[in-house]
C-alpha positions as CSV (number, residue, x, y, z in Angstrom):
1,X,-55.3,-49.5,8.2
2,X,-55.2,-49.4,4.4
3,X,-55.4,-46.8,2.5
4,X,-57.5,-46.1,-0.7
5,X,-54.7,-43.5,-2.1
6,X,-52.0,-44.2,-4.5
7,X,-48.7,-44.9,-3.3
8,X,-46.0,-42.7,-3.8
9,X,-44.7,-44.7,-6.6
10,X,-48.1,-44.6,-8.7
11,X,-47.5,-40.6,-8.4
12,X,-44.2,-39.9,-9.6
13,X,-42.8,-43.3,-10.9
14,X,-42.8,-43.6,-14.3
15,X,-46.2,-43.3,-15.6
16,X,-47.6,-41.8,-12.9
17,X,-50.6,-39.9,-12.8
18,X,-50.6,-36.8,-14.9
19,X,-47.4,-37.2,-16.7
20,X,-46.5,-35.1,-18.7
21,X,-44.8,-35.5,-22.1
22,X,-40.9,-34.2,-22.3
23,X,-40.1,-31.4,-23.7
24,X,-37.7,-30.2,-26.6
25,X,-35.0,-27.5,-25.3
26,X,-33.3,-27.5,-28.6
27,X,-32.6,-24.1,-30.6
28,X,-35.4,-24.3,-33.0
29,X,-35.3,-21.7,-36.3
30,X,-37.3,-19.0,-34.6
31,X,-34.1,-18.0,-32.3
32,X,-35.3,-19.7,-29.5
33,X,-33.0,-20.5,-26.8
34,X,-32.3,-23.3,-25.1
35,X,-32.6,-23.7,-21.3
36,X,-28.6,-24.6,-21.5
37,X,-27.7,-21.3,-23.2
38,X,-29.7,-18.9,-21.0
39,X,-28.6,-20.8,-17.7
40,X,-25.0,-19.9,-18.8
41,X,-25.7,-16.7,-19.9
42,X,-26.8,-15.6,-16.5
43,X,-24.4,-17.8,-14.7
44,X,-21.6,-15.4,-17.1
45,X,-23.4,-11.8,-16.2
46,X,-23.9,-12.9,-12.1
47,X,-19.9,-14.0,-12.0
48,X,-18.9,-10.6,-14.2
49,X,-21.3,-8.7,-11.7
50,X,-19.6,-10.3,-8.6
51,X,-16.4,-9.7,-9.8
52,X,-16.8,-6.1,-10.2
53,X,-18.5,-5.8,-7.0
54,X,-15.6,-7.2,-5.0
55,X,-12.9,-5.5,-7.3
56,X,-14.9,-2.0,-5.9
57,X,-14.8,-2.7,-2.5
58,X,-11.3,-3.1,-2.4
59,X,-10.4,-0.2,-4.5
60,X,-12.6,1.8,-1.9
61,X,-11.2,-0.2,1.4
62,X,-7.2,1.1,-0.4
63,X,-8.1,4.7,-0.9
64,X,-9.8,4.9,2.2
């Protein structure tokens, strides 16, 4: 049986149908960030977060 549909390759290979142009994710003048920056920046306030969360539950596990 034969299909009519394009193969997986004509969809996401290189050129596929609707591809899209890439994108530039470099700091531009208007103080845009770049995907880099914020992905640390929130990778830096989730590990501060989850250090003070652990650092409370032992204080309150000694005193108790």
């Amino acid at each position: 049986m034969t299909s009519e549909a394009p193969s997986w390759a004509d969809q996401w290979g290189t050129g596929g149908i609707g591809e899209m142009p890439e994108e530039d994710n470099t700091k531009s003048a208007g103080g845009k960030k770049s995907s880099k920056t914020k992905a640390k920046i929130v990778d830096f306030i989730s590990f501060k977060w989850m250090k003070n969360l652990v650092h409370k539950k032992k204080t309150k596990e000694t005193n108790s």
